[in-house]
C-alpha positions in Angstrom: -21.1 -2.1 6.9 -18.8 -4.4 8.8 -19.0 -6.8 5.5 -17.5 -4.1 3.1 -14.1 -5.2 3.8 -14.5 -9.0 3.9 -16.3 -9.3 0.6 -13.9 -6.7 -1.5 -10.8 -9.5 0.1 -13.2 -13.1 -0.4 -13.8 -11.9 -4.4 -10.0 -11.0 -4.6 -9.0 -14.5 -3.2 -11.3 -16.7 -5.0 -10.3 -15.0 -7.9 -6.5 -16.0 -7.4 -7.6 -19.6 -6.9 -9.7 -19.8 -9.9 -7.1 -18.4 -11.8 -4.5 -20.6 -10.8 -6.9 -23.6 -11.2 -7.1 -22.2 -15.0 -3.1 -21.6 -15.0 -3.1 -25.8 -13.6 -5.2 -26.9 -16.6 -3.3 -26.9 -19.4 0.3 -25.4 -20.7 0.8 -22.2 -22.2 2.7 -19.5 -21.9 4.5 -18.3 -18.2 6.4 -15.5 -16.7 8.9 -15.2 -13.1 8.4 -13.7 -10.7 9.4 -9.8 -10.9 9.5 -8.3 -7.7 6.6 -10.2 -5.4 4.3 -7.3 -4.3 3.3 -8.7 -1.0 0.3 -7.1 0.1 1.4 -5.2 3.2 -0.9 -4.0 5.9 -1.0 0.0 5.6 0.2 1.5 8.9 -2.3 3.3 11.0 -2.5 6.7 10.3 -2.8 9.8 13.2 -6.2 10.8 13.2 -8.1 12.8 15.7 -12.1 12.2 15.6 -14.3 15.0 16.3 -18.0 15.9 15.4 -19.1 17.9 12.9 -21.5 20.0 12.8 -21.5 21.2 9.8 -21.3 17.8 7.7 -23.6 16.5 4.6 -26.3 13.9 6.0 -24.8 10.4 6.4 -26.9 8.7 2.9 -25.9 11.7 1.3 -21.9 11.7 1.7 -22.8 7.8 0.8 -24.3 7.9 -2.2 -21.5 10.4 -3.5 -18.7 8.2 -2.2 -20.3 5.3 -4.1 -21.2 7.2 -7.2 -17.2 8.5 -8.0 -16.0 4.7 -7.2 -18.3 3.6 -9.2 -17.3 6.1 -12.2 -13.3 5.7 -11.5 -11.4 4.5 -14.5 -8.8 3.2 -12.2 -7.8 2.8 -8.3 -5.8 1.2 -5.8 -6.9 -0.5 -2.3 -4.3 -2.6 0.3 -5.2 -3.9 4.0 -5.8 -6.6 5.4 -9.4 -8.5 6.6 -9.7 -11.6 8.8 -12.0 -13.9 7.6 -13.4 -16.9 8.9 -10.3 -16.5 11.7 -7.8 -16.7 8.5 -5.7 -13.5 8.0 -6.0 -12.4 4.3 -3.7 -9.2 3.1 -4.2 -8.0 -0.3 -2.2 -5.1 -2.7 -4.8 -3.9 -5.4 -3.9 -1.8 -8.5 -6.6 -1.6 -11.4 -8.4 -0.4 -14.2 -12.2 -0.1 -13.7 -12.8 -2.4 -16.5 -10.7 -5.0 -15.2 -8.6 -5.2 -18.4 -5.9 -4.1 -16.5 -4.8 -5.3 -12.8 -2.1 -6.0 -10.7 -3.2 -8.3 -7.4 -0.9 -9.1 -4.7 -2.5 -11.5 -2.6 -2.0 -13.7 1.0 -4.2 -16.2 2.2 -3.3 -17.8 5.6 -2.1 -21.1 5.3 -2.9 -20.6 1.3 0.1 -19.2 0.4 0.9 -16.3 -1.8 -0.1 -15.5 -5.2 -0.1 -12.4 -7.9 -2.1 -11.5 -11.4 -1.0 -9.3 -13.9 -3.9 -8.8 -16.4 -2.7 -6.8 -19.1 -3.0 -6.6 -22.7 -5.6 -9.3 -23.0 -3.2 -11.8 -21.1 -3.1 -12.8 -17.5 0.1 -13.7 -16.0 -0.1 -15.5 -11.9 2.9 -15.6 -9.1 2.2 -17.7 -6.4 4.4 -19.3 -4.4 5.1 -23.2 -3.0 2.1 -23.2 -0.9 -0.3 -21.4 -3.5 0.9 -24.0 -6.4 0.4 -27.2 -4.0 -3.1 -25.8 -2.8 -4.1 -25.5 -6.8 -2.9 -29.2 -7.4 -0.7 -27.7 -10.1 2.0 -29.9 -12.2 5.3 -30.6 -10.5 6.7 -28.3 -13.6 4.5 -25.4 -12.0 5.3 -25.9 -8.4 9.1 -25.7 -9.8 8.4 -22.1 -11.1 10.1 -20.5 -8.4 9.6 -17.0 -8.4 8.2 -16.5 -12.0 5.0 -16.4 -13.9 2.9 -18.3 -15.3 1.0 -17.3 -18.3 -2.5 -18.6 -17.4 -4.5 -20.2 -20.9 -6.5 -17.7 -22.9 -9.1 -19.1 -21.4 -8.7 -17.1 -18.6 -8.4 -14.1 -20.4 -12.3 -14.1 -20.3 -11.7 -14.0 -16.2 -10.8 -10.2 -16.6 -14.3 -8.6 -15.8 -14.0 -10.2 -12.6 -10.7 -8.6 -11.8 -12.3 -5.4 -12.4 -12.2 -2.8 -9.7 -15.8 -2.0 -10.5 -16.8 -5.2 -9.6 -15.3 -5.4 -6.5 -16.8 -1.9 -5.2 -20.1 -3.0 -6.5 -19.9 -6.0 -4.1 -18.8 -4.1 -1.7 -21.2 -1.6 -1.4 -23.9 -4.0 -1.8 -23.2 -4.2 1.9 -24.0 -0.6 2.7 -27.0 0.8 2.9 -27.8 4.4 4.3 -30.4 2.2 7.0 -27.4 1.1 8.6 -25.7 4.6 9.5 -25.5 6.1 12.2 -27.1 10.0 11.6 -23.8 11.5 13.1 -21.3 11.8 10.9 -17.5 12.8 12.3 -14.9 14.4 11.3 -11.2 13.2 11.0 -7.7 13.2 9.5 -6.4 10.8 7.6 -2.7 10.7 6.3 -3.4 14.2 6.3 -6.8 14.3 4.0 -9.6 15.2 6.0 -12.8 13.0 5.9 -16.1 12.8 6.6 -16.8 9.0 8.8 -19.2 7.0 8.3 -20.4 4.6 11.1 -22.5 1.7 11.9 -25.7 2.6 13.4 -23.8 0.3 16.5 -21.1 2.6 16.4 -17.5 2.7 14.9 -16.9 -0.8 16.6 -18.9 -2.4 14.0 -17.1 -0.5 10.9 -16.1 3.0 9.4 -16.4 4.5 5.8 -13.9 7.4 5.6 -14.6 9.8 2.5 -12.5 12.5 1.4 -14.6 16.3 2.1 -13.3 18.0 -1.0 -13.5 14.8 -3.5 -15.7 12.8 -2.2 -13.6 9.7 -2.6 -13.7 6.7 -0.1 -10.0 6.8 1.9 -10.8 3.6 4.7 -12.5 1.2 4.9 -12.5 -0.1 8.5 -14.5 -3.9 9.3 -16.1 -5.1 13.1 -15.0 -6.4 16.3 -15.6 -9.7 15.0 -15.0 -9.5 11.8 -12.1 -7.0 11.8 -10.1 -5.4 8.7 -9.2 -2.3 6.8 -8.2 -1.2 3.1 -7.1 2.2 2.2 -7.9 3.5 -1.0 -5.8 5.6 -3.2 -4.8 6.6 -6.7 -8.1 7.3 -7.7 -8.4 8.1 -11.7 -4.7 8.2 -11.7 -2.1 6.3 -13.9 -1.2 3.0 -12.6 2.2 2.3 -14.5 0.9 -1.2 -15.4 2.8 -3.4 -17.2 3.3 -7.0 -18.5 5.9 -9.5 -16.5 9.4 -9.0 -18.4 9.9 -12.0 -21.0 12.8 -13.0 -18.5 9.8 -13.3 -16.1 8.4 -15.9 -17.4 8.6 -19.7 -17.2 7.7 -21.8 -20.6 5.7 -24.7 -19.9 6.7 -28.0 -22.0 
């Protein structure tokens, strides 16, 4: 379980990078930046852990949890992992289908960036760091705070932005071998779940899932490998929308 985490934040930032390696190769269309949604680490919520007794068996609650992310049309995630001793925070808004998306993310020492996918158009935010790191065009690295509008090209990128494909990664890494047989009870920003743990206990990571929906709430990673994304907005209207035309920065 400890590798739920790390792999939902790895696909988000190698999909930032390739996308801004796509916005680097040729000029099209770009956007500024609106308001940077800097992924921001979700504060820990009160929560009291006690057993219970009366819960569904641990590969049960699982394959529930993963069977309505799986069928969401849309959802939200933000947290923070470290991987390979690098901080990475992420902000997640999406469609299941990956047509639409709005990604915040921050790579240590990579700098910032954010894609927009809507209406068969990606738009990318990064900042100073994230444009030098992509070897993009001294016009590029002068876009400030705006968009760029990556090529069409990239418009065939969208499946991976999918929220879909990031849970099915992501719970490639679970399997109901690795639970542990008890299964706790806590509250969560006041939605009571059912936890999951490693079979090596809680140190080694956590699956909260809501008891009346069914719907994963945490995420939590290991001791060594440590992280957590909350999820939210499950099914729900995301109020996505394309950069403003004052966003965006044209290319010559």
């Amino acid at each position: 379980m400890k590798t739920f985490t790390t792999r939902v934040v790895a696909v988000s930032g190698a999909i930032a990078i390739s996308l801004g390696a796509a916005a680097c190769s040729k000029s099209e269309t770009p956007a500024t930046g609106s308001t940077s949604s800097s992924a921001s680490t979700p504060a820990a919520s009160a929560s009291s852990s006690t057993s219970a007794t009366d819960a569904p068996e641990a590969s049960e609650i699982l394959d529930k949890a993963k069977t309505n992310a799986l069928a969401a049309t849309s959802g939200a995630f933000v947290g923070q992992v470290d991987q390979s001793g690098k901080a990475i925070k992420i902000d997640f808004k999406g469609a299941s289908d990956g047509k639409t998306a709005d990604i915040a993310i921050e790579m240590e020492g990579d700098g910032k960036a954010r894609v927009i996918s809507v209406d068969d158009a990606v738009y990318i935010q990064g900042d100073a760091t994230f444009w030098k790191k992509q070897g993009a065009p001294a016009s590029v690295q002068k876009a400030g705070d705006k968009f760029i509008k990556a090529p069409s090209s990239a418009s065939s990128m969208t499946q991976s932005l999918s929220l879909k494909s990031f849970l099915q990664k992501a719970f490639g890494a679970v399997t109901p071998q690795q639970l542990a047989t008890d299964v706790a009870s806590e509250n969560v920003g006041g939605v009571d779940c059912w936890v999951l743990t490693d079979k090596k206990g809680k140190s080694e990571g956590a699956l909260y899932v809501s008891k009346d929906k069914f719907e994963v709430v945490r995420f939590t990673g290991s001791s060594t490998s440590p992280g957590q994304l909350d999820f939210s907005q499950w099914n729900a209207d995301l109020g996505i929308k394309a950069p403003d035309a004052s966003q965006i920065m044209k290319i010559s």
